[in-house]
Backbone as JSON Lines, residues from 0, in Angstrom:
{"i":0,"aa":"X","n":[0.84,-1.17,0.0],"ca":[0.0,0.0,0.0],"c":[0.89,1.24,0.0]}
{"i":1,"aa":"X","n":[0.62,2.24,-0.92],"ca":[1.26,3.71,-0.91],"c":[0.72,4.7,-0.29]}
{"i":2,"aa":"X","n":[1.41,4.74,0.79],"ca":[1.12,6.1,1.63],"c":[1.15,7.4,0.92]}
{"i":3,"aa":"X","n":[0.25,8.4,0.89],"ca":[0.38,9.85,0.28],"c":[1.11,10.5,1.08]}
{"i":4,"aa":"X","n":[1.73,11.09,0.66],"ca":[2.27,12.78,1.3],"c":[1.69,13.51,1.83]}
{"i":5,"aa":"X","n":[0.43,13.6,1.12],"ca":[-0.33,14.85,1.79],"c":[-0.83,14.18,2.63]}
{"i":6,"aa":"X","n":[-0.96,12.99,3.18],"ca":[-1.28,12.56,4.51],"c":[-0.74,13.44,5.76]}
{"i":7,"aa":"X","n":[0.55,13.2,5.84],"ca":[1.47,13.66,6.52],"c":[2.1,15.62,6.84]}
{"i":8,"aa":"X","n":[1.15,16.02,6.23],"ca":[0.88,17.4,5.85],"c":[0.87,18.11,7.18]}
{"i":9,"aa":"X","n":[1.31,18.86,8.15],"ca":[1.15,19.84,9.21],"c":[0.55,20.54,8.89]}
{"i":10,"aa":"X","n":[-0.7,21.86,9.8],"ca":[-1.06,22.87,9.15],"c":[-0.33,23.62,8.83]}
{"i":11,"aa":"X","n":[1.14,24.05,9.09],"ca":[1.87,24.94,9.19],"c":[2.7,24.57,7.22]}
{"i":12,"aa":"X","n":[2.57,23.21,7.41],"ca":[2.96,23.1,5.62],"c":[1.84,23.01,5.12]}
{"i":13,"aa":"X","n":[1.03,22.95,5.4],"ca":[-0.46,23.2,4.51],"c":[-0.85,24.86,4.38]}
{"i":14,"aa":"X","n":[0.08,25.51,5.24],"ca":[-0.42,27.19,5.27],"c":[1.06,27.74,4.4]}
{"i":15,"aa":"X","n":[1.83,27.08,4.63],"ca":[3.33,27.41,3.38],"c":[2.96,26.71,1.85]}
{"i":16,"aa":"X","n":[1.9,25.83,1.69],"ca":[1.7,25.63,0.25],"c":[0.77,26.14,0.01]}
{"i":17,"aa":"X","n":[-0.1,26.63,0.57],"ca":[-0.9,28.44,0.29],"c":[-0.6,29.34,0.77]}
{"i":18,"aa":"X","n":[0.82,29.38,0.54],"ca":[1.15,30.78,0.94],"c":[1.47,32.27,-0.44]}
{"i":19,"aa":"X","n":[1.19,31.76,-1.67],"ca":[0.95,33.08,-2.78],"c":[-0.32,33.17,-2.59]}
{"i":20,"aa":"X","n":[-1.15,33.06,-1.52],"ca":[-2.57,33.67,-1.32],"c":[-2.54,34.54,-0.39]}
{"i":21,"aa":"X","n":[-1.05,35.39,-0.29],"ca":[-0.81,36.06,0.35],"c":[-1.65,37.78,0.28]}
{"i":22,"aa":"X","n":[-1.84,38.62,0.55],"ca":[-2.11,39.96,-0.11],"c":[-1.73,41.19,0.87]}
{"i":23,"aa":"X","n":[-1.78,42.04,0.35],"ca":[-1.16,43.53,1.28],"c":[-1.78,43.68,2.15]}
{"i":24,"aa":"X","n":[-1.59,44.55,3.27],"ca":[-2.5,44.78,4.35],"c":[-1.3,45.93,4.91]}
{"i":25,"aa":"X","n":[-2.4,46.86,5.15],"ca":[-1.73,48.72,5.87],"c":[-1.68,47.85,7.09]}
{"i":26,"aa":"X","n":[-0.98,48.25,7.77],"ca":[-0.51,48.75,9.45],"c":[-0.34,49.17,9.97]}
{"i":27,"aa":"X","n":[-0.29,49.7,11.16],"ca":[0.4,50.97,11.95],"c":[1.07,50.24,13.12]}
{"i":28,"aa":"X","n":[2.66,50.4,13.16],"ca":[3.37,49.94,14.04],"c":[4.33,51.08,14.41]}
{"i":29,"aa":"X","n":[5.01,50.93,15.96],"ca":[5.88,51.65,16.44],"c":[7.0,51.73,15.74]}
{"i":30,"aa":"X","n":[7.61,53.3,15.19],"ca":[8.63,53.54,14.23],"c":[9.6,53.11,14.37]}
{"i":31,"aa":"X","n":[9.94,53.2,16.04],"ca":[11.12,52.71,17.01],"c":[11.5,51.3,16.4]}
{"i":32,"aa":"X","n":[10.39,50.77,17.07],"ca":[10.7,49.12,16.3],"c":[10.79,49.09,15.09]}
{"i":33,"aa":"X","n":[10.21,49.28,14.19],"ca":[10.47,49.29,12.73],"c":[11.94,49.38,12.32]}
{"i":34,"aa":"X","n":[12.29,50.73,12.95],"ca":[14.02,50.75,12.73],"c":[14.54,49.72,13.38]}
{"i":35,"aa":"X","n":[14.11,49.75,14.36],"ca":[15.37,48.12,14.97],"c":[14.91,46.92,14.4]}
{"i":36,"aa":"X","n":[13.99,46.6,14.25],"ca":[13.71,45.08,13.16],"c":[14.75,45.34,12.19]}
{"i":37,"aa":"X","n":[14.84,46.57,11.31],"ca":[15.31,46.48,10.35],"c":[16.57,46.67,10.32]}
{"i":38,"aa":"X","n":[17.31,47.41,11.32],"ca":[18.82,46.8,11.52],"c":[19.16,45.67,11.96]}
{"i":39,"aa":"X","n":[18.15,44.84,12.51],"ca":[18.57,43.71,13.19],"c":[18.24,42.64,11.68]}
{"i":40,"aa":"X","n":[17.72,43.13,10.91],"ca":[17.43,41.88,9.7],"c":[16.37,41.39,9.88]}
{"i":41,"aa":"X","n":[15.35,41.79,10.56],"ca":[14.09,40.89,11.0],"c":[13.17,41.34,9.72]}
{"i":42,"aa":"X","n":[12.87,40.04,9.43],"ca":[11.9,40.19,8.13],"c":[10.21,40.95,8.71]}
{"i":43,"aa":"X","n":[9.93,42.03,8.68],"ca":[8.31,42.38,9.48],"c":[7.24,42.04,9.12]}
{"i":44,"aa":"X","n":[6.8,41.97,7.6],"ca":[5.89,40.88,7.72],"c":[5.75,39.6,7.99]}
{"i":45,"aa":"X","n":[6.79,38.99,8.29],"ca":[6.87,37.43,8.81],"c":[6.76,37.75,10.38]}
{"i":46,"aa":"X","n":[7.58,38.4,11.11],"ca":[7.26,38.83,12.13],"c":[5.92,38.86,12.82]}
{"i":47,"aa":"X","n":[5.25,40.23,11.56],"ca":[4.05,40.34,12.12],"c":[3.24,39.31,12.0]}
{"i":48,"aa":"X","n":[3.32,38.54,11.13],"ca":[2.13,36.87,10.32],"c":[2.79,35.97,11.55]}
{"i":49,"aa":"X","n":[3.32,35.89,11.92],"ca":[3.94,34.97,13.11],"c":[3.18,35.48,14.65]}
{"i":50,"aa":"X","n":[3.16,36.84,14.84],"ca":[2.89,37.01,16.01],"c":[0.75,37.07,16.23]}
{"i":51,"aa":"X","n":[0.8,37.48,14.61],"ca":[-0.81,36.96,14.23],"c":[-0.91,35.52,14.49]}
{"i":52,"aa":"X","n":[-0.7,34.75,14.14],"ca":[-1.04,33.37,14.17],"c":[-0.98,33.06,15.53]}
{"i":53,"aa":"X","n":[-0.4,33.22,16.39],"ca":[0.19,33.02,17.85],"c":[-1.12,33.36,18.39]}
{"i":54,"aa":"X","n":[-1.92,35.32,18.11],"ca":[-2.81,35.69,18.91],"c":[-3.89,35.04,18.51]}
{"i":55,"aa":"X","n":[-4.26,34.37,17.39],"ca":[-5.36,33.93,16.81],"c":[-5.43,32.24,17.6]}
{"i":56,"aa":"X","n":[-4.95,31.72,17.55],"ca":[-4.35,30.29,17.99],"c":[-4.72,30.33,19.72]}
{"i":57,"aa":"X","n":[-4.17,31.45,20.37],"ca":[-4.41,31.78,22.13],"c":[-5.9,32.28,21.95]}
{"i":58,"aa":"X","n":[-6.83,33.0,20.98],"ca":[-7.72,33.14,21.06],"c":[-8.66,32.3,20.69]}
{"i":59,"aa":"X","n":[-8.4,31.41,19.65],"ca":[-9.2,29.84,19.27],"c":[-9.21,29.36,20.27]}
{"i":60,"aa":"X","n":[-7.95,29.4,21.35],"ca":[-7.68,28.04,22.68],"c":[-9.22,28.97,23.78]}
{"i":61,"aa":"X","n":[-9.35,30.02,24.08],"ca":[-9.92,30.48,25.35],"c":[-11.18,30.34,24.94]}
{"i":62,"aa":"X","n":[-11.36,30.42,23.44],"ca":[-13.12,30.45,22.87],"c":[-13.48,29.1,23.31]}
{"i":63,"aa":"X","n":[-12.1,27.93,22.98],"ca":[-12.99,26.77,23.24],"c":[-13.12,26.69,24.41]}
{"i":64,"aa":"X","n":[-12.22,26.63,25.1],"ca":[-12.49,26.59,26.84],"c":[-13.62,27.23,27.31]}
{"i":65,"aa":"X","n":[-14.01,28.44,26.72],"ca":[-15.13,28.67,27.57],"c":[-16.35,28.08,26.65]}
{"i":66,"aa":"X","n":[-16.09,27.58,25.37],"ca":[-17.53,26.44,24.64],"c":[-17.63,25.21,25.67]}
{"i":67,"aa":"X","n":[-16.44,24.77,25.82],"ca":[-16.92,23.46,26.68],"c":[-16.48,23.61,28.07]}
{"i":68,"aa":"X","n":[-16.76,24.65,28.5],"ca":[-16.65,24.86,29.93],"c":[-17.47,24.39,31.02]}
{"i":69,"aa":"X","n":[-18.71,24.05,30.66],"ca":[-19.68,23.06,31.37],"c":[-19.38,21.37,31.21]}
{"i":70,"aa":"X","n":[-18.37,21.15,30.56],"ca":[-18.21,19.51,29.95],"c":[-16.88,19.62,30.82]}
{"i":71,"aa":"X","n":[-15.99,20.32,31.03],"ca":[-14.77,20.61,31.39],"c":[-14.85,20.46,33.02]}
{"i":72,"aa":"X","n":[-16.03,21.51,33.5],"ca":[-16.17,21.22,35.1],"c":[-16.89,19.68,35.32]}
{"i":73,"aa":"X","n":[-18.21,19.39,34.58],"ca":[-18.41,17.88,34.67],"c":[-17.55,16.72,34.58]}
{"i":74,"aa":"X","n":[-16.67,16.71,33.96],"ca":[-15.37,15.76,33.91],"c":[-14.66,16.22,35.02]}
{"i":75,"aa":"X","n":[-14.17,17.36,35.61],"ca":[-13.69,17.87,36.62],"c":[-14.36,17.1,38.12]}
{"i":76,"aa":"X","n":[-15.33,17.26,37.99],"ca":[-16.33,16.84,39.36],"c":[-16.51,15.26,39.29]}
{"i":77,"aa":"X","n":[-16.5,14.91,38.33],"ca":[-16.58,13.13,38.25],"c":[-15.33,12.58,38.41]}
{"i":78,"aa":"X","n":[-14.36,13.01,38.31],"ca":[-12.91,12.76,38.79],"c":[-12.59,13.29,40.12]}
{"i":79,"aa":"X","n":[-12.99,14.05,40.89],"ca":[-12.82,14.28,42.18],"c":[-14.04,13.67,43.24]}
{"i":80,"aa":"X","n":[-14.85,13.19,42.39],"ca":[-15.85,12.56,43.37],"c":[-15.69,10.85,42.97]}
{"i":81,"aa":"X","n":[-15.18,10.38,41.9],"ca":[-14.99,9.24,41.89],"c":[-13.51,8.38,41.56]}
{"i":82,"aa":"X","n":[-12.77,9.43,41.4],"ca":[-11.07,9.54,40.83],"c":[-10.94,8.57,39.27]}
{"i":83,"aa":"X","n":[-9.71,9.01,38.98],"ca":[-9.88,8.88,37.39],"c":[-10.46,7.12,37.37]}
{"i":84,"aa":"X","n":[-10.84,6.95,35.89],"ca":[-11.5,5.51,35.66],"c":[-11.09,4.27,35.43]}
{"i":85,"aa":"X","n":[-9.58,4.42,35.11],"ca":[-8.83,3.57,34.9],"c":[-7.93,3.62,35.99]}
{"i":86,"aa":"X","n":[-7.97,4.24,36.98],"ca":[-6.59,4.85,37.58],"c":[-6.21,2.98,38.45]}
{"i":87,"aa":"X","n":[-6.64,2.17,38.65],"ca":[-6.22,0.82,38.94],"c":[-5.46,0.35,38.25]}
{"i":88,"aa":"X","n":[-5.2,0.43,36.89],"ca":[-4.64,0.05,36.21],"c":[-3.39,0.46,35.81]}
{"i":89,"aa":"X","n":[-3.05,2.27,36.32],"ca":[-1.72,2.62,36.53],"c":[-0.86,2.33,37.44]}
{"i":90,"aa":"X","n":[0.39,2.36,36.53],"ca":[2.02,1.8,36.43],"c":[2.4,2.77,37.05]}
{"i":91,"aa":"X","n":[2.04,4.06,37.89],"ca":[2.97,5.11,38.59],"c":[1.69,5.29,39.55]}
């Protein structure tokens, strides 16, 4: 049997082989920094697409937490009132 490639795909190489679906976008950033990124060699739109993905990613994580935040304390309370379900069966 032949395994595909694109099986094995990360989102992060699935977002680098659409990455000429790139397009412009204005900004307003501190000048200060601007000059020092740019003596230091720091590429700024990668910068900035890097530190986007980061806030978007911490903000996907808290949306879900508070979607299943009633499933989260119920699993919470069934483990402190009855301890985990398998826990007989652990090796530590």
């Amino acid at each position: 049997m032949r395994i595909r490639e694109e099986a094995f795909m990360t989102r992060s190489t699935v977002r680098e082989a659409k990455a000429p679906l790139r397009r412009p976008t204005n900004i307003s950033l501190d000048s200060a920094m601007i000059e020092e990124a740019r003596e230091l060699g720091i590429n700024i739109s990668r910068a900035c697409e890097e530190g986007l993905a980061r806030q978007i990613s911490k903000e996907r994580g808290r949306r879900w937490k508070e979607e299943n935040r009633e499933a989260i304390e119920a699993s919470n309370a069934y483990v402190a009132e009855h301890g985990l379900p398998l826990e007989k069966y652990r090796l530590f």
